[in-house]
N, C-alpha and C positions, 0 to 999 in steps of 0.2 A: 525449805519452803516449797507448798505448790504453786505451781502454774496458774495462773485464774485461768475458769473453764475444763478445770478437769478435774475428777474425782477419784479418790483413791477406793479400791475395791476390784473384786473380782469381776470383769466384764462376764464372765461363763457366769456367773450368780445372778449381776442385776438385768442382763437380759433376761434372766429366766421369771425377775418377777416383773418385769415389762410386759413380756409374751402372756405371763399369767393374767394381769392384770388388763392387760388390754382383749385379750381373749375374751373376760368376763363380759367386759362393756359390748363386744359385737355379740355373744352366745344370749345374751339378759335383755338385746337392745328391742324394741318398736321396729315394724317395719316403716320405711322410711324416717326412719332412728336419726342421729347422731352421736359424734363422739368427737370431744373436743379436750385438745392441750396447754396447757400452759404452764411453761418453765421460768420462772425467776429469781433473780438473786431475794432473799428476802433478810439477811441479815449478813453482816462482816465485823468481825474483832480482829483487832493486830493482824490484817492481812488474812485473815481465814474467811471463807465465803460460806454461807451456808445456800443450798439452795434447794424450793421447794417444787416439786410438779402436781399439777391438778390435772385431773382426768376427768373430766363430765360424760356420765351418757345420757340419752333422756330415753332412757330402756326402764322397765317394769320394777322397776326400784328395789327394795330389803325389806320387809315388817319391819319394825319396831321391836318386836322382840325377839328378830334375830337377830338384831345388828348387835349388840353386845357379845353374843359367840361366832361372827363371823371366823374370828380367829382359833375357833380351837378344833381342834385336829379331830378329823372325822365327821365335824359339823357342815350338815349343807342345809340346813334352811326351809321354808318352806317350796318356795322356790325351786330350788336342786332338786326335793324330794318328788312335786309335780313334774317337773320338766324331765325326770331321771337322768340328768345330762351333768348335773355334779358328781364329785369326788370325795368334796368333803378335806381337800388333802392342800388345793392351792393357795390360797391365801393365808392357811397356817405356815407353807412352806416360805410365802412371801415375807411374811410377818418374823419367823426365823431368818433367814436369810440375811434380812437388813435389820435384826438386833444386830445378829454377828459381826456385822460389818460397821457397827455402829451409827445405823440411819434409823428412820421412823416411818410409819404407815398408818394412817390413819384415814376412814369410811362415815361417811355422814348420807345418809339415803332417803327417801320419800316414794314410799309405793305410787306408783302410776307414773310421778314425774321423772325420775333415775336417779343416779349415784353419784356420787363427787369422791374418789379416791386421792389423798394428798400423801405424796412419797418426798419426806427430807433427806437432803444427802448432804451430809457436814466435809467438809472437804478434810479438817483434821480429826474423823471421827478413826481413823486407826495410826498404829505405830509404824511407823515405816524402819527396817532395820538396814 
């Protein structure tokens, strides 16, 4: 069994889609912007915790119809494509990263107001050998 309060997975991965994601939020944000956290348990079975983070900015938000390919690789937006400051490459890589690890990501947006990114992390989402 784990530990409460700790998550199984590669720190070198999910900082990387921390930095990504939190990147987004100050690169996307309003001057005199925010960007705010919040981490909580939001379910437990038999001892396993799952836990969810929200990430608010109230930066320049997604279309509408971008948000459905935020995830797919090479896709930046309208967004990315005015700003030329996307890649096209990190939130795909986010989105991979915590399949493999067996967590979740998920973007709900509102142009002008900003973004709410929610990252679940299952405590038994891998096999420990």
């Amino acid at each position: 069994r784990m530990k409460p309060g700790c998550v199984y997975g590669s720190p070198l991965h999910l900082r990387q889609v921390f930095l990504n994601v939190y990147g987004n939020c100050i690169k996307y944000n309003k001057v005199g912007g925010s960007v705010t956290t919040l981490c909580r348990i939001v379910g437990e079975r038999d001892g396993i915790v799952t836990y969810r983070w929200v990430i608010r900015d109230t930066g320049i938000g997604i279309a509408p119809e971008d948000l459905p390919r935020v995830f797919e690789k090479g896709y930046t937006g309208s967004n990315g494509r005015t700003d030329k400051r996307a890649t096209g490459i990190g939130l795909y890589l986010c989105r991979r990263i915590l399949a493999k690890l067996g967590h979740s990501i998920t973007i709900v947006s509102t142009p002008g107001e900003g973004t709410t990114v929610r990252i679940g992390l299952e405590q038994d989402a891998l096999e420990v050998e």
